[in-house]
PALO-38870 format. One record per atom (N, C-alpha, C): residue number from 1; x, y, z. Coordinates in steps of 0.05 Angstrom, whole numbers. Layout:
residues N
<pt NUM <X Y Z>>
...
end
This chain:
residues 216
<pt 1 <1579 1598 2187>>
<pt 1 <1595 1621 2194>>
<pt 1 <1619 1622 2175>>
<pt 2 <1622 1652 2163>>
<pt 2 <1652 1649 2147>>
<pt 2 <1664 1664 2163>>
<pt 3 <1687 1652 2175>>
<pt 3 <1704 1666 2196>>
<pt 3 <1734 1666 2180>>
<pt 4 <1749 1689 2183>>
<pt 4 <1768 1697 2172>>
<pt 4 <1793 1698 2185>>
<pt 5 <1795 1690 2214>>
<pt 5 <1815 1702 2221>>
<pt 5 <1806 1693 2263>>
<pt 6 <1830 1682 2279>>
<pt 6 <1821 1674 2303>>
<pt 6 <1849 1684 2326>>
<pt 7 <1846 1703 2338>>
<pt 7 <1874 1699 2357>>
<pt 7 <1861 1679 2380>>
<pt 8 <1879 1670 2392>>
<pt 8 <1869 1653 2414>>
<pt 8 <1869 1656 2439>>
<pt 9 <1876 1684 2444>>
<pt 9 <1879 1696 2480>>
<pt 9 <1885 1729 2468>>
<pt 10 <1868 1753 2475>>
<pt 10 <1880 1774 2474>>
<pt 10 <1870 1795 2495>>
<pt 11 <1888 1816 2514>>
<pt 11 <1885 1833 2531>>
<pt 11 <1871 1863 2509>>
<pt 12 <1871 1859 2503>>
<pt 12 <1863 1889 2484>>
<pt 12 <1839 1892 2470>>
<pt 13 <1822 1869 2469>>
<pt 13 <1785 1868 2452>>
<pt 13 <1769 1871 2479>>
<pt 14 <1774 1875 2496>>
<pt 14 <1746 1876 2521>>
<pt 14 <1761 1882 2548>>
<pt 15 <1769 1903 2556>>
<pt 15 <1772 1908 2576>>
<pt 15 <1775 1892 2599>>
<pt 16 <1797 1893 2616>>
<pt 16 <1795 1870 2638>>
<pt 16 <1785 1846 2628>>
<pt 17 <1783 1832 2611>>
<pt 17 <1791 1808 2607>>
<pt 17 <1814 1789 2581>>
<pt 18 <1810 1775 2588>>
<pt 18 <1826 1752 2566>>
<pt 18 <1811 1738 2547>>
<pt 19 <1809 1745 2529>>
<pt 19 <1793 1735 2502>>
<pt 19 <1801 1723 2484>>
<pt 20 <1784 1707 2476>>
<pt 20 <1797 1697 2448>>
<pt 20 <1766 1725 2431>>
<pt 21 <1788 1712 2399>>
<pt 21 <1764 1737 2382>>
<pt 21 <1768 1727 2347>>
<pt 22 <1744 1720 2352>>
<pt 22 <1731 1710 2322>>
<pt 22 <1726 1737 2304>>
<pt 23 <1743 1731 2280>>
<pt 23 <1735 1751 2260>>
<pt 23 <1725 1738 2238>>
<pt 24 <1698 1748 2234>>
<pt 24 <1682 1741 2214>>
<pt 24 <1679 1753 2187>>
<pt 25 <1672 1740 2165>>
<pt 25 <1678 1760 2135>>
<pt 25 <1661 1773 2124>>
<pt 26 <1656 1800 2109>>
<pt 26 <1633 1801 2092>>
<pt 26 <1633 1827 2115>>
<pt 27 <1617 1838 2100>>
<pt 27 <1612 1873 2116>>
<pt 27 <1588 1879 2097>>
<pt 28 <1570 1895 2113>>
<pt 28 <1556 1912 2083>>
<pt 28 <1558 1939 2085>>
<pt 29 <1574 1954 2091>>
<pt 29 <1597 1978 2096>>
<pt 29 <1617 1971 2077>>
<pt 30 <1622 2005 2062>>
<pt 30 <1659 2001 2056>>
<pt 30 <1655 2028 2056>>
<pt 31 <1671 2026 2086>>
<pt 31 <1688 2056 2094>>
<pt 31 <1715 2048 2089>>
<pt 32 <1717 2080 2080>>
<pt 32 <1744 2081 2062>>
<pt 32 <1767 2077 2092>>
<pt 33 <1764 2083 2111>>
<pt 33 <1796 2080 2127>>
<pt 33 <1795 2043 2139>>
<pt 34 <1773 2028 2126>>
<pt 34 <1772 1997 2146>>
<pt 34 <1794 1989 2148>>
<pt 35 <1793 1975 2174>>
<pt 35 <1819 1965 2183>>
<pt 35 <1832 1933 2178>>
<pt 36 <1804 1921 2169>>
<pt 36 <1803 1898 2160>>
<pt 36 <1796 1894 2135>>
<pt 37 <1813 1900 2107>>
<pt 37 <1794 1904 2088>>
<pt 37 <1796 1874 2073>>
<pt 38 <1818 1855 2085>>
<pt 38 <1821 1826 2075>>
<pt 38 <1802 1813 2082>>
<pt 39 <1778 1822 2105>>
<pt 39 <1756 1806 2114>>
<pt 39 <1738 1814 2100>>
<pt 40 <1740 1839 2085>>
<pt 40 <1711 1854 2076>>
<pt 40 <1706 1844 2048>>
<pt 41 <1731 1852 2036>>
<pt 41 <1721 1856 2007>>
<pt 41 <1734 1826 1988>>
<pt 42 <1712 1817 1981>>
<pt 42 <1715 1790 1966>>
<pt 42 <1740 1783 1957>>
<pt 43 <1748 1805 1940>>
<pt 43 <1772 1793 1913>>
<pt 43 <1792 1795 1933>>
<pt 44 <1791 1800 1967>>
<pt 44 <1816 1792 1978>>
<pt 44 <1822 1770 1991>>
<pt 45 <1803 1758 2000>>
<pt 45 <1802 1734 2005>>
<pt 45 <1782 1715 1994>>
<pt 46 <1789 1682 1997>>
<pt 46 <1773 1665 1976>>
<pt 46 <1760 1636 1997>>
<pt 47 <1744 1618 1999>>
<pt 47 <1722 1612 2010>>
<pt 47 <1744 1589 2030>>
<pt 48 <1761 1578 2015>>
<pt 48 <1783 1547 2014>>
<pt 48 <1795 1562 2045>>
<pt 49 <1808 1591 2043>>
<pt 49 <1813 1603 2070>>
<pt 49 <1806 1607 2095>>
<pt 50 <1776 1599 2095>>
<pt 50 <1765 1599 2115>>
<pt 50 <1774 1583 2134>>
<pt 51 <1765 1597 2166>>
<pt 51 <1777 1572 2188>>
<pt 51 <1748 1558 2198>>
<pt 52 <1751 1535 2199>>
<pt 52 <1729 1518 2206>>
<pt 52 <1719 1528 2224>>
<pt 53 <1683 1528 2237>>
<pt 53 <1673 1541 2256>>
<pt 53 <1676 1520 2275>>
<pt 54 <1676 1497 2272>>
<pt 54 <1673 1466 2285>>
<pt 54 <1703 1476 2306>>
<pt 55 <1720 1475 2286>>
<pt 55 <1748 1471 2300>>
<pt 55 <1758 1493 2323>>
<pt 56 <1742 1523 2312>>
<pt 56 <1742 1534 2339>>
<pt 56 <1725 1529 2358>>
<pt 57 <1701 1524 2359>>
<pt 57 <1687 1516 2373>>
<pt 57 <1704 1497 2399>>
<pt 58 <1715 1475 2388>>
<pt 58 <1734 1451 2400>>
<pt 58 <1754 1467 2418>>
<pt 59 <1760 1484 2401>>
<pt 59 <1788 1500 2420>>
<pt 59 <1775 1513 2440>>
<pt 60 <1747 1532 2441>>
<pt 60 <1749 1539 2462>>
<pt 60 <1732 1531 2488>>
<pt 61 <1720 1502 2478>>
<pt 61 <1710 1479 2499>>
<pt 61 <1731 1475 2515>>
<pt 62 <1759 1466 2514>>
<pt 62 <1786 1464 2521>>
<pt 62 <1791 1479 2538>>
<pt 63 <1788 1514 2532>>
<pt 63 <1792 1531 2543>>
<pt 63 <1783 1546 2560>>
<pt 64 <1756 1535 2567>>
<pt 64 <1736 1552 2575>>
<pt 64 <1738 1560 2606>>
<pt 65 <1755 1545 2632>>
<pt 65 <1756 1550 2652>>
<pt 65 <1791 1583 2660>>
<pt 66 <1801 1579 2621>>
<pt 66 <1825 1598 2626>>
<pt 66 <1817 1623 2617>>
<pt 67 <1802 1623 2586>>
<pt 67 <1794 1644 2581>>
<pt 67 <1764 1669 2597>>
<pt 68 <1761 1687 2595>>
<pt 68 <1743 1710 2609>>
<pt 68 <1720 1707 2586>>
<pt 69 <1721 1704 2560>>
<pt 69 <1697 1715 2547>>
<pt 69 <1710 1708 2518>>
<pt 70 <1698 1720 2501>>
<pt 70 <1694 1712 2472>>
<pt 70 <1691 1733 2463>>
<pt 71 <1705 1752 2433>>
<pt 71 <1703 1777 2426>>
<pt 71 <1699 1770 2401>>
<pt 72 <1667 1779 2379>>
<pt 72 <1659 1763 2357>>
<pt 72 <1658 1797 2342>>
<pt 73 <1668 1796 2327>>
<pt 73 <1678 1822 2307>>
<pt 73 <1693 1813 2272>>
<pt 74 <1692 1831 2267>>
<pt 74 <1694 1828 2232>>
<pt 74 <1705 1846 2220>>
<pt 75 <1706 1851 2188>>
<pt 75 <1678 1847 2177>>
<pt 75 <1657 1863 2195>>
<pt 76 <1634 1857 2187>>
<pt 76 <1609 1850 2209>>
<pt 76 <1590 1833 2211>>
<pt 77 <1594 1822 2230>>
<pt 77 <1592 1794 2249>>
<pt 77 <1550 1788 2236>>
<pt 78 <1538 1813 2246>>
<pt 78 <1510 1809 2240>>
<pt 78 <1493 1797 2216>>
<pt 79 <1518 1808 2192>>
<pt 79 <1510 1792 2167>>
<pt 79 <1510 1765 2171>>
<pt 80 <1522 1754 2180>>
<pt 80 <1524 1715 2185>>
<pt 80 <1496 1707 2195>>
<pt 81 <1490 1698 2177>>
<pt 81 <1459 1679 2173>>
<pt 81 <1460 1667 2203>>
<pt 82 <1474 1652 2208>>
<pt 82 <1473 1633 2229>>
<pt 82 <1489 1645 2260>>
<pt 83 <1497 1669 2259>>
<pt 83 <1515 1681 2280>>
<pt 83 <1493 1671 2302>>
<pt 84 <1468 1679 2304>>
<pt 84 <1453 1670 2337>>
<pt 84 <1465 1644 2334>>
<pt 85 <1454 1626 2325>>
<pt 85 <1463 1598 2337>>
<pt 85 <1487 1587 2335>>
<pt 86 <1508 1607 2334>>
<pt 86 <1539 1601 2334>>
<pt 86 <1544 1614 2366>>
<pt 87 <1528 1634 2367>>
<pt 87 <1538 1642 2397>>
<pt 87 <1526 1637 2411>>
<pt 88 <1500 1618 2416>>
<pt 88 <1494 1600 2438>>
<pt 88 <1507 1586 2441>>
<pt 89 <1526 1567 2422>>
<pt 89 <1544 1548 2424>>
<pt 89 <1566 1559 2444>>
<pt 90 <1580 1577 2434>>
<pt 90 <1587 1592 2461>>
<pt 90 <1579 1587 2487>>
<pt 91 <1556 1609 2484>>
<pt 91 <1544 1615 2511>>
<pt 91 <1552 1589 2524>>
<pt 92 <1536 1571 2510>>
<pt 92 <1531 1540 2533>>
<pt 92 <1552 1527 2536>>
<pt 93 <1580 1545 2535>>
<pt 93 <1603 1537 2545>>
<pt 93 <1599 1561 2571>>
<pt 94 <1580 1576 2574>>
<pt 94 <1583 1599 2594>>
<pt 94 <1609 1617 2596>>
<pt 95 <1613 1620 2565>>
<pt 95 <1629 1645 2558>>
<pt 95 <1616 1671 2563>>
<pt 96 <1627 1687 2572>>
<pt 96 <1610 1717 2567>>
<pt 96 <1624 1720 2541>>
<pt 97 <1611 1738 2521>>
<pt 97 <1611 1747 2497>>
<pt 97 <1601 1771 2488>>
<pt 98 <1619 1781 2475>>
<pt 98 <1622 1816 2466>>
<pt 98 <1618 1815 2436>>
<pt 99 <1608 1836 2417>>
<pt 99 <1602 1832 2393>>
<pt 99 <1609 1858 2386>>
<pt 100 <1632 1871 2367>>
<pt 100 <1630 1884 2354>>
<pt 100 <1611 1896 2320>>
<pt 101 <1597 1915 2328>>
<pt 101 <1579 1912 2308>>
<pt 101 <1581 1947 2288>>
<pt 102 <1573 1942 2267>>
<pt 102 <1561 1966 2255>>
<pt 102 <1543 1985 2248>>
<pt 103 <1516 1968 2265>>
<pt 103 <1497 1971 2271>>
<pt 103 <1478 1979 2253>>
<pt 104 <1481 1968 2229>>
<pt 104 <1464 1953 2211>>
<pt 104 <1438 1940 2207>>
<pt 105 <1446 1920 2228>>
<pt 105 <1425 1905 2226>>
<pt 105 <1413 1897 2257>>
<pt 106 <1387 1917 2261>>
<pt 106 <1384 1920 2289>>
<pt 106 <1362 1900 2293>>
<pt 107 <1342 1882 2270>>
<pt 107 <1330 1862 2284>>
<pt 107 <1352 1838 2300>>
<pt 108 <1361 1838 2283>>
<pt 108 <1390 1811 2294>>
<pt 108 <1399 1819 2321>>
<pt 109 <1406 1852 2330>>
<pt 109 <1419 1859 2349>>
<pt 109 <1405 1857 2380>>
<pt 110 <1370 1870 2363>>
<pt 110 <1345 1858 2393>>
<pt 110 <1340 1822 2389>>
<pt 111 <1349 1812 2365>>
<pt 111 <1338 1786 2376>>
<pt 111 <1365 1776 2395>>
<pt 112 <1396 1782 2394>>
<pt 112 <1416 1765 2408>>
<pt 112 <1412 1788 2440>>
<pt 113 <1404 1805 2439>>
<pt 113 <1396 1823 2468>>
<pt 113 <1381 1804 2478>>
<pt 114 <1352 1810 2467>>
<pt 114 <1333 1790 2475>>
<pt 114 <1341 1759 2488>>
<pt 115 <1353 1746 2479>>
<pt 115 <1347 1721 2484>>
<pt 115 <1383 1717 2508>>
<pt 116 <1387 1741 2512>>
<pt 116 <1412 1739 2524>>
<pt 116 <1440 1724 2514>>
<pt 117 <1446 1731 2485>>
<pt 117 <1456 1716 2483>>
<pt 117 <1489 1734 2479>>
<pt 118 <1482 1763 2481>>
<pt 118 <1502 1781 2485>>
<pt 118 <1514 1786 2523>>
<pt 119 <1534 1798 2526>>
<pt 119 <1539 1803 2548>>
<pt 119 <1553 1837 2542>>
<pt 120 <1561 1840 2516>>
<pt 120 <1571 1867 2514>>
<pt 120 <1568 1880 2491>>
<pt 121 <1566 1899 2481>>
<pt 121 <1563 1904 2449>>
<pt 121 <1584 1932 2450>>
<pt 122 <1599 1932 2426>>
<pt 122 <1615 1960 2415>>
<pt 122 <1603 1967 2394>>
<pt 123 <1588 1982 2391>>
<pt 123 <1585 1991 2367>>
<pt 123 <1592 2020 2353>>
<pt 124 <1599 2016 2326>>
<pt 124 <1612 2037 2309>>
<pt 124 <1600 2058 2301>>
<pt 125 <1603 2086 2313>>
<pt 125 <1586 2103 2305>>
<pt 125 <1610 2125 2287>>
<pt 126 <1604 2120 2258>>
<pt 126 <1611 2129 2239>>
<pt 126 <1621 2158 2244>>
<pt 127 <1604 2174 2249>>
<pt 127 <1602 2214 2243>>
<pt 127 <1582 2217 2268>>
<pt 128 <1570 2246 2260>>
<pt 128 <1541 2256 2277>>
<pt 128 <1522 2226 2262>>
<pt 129 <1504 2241 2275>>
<pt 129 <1475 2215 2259>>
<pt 129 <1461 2236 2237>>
<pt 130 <1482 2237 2228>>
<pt 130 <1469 2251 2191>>
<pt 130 <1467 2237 2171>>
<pt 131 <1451 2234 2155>>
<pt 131 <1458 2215 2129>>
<pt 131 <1478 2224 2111>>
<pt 132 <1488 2251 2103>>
<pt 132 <1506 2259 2087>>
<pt 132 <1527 2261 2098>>
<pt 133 <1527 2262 2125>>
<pt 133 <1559 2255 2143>>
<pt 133 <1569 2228 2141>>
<pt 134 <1548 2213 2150>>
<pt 134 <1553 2186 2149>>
<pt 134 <1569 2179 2117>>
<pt 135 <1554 2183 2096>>
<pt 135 <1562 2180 2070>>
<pt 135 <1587 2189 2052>>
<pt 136 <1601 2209 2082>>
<pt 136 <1628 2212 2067>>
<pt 136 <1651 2186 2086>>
<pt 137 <1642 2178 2095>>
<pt 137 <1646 2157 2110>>
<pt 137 <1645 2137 2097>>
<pt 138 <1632 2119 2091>>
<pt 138 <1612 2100 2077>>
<pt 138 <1604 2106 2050>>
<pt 139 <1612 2109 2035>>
<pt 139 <1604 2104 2004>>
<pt 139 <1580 2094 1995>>
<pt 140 <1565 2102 1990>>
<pt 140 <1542 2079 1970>>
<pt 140 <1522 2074 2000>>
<pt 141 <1521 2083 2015>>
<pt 141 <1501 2075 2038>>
<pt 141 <1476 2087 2034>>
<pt 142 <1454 2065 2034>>
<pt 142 <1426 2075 2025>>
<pt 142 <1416 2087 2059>>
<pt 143 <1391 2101 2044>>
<pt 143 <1387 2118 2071>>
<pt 143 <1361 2092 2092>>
<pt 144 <1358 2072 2072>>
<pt 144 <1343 2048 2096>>
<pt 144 <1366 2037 2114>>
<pt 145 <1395 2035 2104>>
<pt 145 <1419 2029 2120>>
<pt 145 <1419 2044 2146>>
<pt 146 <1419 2081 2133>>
<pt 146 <1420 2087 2158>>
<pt 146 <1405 2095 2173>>
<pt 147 <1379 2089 2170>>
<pt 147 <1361 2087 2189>>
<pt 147 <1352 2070 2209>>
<pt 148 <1364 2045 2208>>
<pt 148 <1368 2020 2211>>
<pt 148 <1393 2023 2229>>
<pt 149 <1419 2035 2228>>
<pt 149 <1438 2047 2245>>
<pt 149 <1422 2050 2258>>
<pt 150 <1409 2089 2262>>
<pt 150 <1389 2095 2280>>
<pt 150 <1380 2077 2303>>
<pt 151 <1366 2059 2287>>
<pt 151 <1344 2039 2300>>
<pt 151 <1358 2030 2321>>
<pt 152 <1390 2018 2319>>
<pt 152 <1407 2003 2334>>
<pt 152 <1414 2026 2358>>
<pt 153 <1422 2041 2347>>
<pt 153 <1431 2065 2369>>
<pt 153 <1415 2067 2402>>
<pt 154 <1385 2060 2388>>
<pt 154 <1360 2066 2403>>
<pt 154 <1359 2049 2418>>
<pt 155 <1363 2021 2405>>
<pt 155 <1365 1990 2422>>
<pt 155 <1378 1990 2443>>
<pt 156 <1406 2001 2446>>
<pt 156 <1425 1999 2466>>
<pt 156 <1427 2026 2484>>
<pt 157 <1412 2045 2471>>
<pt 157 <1400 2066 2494>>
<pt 157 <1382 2068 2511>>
<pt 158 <1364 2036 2513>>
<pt 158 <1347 2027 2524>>
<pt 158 <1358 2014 2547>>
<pt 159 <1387 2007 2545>>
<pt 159 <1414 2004 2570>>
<pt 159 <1390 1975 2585>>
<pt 160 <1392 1954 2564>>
<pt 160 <1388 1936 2572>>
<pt 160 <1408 1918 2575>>
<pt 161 <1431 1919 2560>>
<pt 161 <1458 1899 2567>>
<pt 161 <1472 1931 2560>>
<pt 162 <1496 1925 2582>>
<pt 162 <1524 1938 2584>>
<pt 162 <1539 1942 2541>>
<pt 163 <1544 1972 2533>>
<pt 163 <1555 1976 2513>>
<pt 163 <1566 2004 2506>>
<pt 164 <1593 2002 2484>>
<pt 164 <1596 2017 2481>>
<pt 164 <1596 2033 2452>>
<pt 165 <1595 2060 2449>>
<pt 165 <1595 2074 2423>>
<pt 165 <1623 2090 2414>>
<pt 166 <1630 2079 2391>>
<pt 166 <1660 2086 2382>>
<pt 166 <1655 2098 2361>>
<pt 167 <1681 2114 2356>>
<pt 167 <1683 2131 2337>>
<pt 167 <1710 2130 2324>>
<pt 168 <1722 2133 2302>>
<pt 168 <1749 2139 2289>>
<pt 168 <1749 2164 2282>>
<pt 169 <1766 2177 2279>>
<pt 169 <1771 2198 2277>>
<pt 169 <1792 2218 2265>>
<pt 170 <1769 2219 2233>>
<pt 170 <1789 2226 2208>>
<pt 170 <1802 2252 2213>>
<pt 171 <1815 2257 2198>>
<pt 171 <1830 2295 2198>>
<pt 171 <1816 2290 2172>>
<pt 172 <1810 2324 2173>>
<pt 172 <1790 2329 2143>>
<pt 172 <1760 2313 2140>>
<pt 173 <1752 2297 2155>>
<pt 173 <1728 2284 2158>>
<pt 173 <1716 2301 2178>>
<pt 174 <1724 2294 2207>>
<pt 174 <1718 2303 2235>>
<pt 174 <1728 2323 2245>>
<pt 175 <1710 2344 2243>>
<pt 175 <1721 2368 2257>>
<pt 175 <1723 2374 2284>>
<pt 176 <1733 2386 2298>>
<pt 176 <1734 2395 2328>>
<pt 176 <1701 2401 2336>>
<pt 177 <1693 2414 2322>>
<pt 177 <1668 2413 2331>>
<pt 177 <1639 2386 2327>>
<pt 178 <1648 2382 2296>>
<pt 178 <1633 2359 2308>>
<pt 178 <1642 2333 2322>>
<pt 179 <1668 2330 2330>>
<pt 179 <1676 2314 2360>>
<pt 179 <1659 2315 2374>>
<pt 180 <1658 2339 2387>>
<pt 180 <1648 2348 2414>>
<pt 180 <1625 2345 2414>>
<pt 181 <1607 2353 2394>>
<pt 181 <1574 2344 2390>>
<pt 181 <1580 2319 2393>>
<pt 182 <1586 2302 2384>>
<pt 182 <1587 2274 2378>>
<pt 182 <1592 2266 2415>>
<pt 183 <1608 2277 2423>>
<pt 183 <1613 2276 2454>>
<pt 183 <1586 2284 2475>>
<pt 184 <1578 2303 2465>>
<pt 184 <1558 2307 2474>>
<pt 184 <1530 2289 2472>>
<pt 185 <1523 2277 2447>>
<pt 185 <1514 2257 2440>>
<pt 185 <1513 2241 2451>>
<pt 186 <1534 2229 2457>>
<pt 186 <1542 2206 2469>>
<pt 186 <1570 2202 2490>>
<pt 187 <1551 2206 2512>>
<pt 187 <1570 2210 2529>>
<pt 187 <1588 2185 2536>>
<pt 188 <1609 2186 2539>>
<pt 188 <1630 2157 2549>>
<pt 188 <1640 2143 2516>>
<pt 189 <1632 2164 2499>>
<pt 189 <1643 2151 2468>>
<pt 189 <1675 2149 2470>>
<pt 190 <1677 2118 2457>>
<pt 190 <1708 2121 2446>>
<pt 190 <1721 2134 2428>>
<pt 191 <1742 2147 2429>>
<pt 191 <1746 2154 2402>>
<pt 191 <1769 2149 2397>>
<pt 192 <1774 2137 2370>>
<pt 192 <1802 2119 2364>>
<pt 192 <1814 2137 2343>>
<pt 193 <1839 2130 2336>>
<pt 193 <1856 2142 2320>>
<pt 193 <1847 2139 2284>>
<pt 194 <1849 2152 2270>>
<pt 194 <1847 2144 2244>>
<pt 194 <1883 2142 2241>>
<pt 195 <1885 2113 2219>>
<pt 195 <1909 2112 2201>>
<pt 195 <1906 2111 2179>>
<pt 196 <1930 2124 2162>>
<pt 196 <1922 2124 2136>>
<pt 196 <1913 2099 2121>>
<pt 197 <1908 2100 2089>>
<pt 197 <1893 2075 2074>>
<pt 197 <1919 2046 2072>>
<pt 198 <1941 2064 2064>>
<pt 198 <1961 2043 2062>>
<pt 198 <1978 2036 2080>>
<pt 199 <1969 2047 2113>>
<pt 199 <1974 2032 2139>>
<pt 199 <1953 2012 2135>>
<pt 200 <1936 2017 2134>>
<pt 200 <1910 2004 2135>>
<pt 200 <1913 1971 2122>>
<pt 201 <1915 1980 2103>>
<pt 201 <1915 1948 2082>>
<pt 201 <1944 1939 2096>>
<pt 202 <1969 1946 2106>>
<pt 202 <1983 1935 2106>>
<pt 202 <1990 1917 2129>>
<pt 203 <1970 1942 2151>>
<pt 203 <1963 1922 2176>>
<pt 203 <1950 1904 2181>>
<pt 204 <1931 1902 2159>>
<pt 204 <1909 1881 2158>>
<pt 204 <1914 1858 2145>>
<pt 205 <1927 1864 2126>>
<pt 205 <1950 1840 2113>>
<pt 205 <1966 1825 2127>>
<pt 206 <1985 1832 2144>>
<pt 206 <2005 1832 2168>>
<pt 206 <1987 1807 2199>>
<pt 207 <1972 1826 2189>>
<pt 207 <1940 1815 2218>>
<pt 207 <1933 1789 2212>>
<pt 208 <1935 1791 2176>>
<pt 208 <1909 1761 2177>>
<pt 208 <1933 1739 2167>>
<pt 209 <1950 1750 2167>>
<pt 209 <1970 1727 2166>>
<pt 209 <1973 1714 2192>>
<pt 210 <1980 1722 2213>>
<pt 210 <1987 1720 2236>>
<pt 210 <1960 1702 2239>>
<pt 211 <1941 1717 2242>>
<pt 211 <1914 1700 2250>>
<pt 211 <1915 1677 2234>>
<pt 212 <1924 1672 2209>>
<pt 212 <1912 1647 2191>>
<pt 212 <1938 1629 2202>>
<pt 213 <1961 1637 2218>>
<pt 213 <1980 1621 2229>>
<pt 213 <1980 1607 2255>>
<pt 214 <1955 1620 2269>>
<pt 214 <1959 1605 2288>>
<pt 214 <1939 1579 2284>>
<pt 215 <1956 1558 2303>>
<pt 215 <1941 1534 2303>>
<pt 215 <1918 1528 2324>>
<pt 216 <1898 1518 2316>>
<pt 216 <1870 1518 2331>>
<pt 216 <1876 1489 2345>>
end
């Protein structure tokens, strides 16, 4: 696991509970408003930075009768070769665990459904489900990417574990009307604020300091 970044208790990643929340590196997305772009894109961070997976692991054995659950987000989390068997390690502390995803990569998403190894999923729904909407979003996204989105969309409309579908929401991207489709689409969608690019980097900068300061 390359994990980038760890708070150790937060009210604000999962609803009604107290979380800790692993941020993991590497994305295969680059949307232009990301909020984490020190986890995404290589030349901002370097390998020596990483926080040991071992050492969180330890912290939240410790913790496990204070904390509610575990919030595994990025980056995105699904690229990590080894993410299943990092969050059974979890589990078999009988953490519940939430996964922010981009929904990418939907064999990974039915195999951690499957084997129960999720308890909640957010996932990021870009625009409508267009490929040329999506792409003013996302740069360089091949159309097996977003079909593969698709695929995920379908997974969790099958409303086998508890999730939700989020949205950001550009000015000059997102129009009033396609909101509302998008609402209609998907009913109970979040929809979050867009900030500009150089809030963006500066909050994320600001973020992963803080995160690389606290002690595990």
């Amino acid at each position: 696991m390359r994990i980038g970044g760890f708070i150790k208790q937060s009210l604000v990643d999962w609803d009604g509970r107290l979380c800790a929340v692993i941020f993991t590196r590497s994305c295969n997305l680059r949307c232009f408003y990301c909020h984490n772009p020190t986890l995404v894109l290589p030349n901002l961070f370097h390998e020596e930075s990483d926080i040991d997976a071992g050492d969180i692991l330890e912290y939240l054995s410790r913790r496990a009768s204070f904390l509610d659950g575990v919030v595994i987000t990025g980056g995105e989390p699904t690229v990590q070769s080894d993410i299943a068997e990092f969050i059974a390690k979890i589990k078999s502390m009988d953490y519940a665990v939430k996964l922010d995803t981009n929904g990418t990569n939907p064999d990974i998403l039915r195999s951690l459904t499957r084997d129960s190894l999720l308890d909640f999923v957010a996932m990021d729904i870009k625009h409508e489900l267009d490929f040329a909407k999506y792409s003013s979003i996302s740069k360089g996204i091949s159309r097996a990417c977003f079909e593969k989105i698709l695929e995920s969309v379908a997974i969790l409309e099958q409303k086998n574990i508890p999730f939700v579908f989020r949205t950001t929401v550009v000015p000059g991207i997102h129009s009033k009307e396609s909101i509302e489709r998008l609402k209609r689409r998907f009913p109970g969608i979040l929809l979050q604020n867009y900030r500009s690019e150089f809030e963006t980097l500066k909050d994320a900068v600001h973020a992963l300091h803080q995160m690389k300061s606290q002690s595990i």
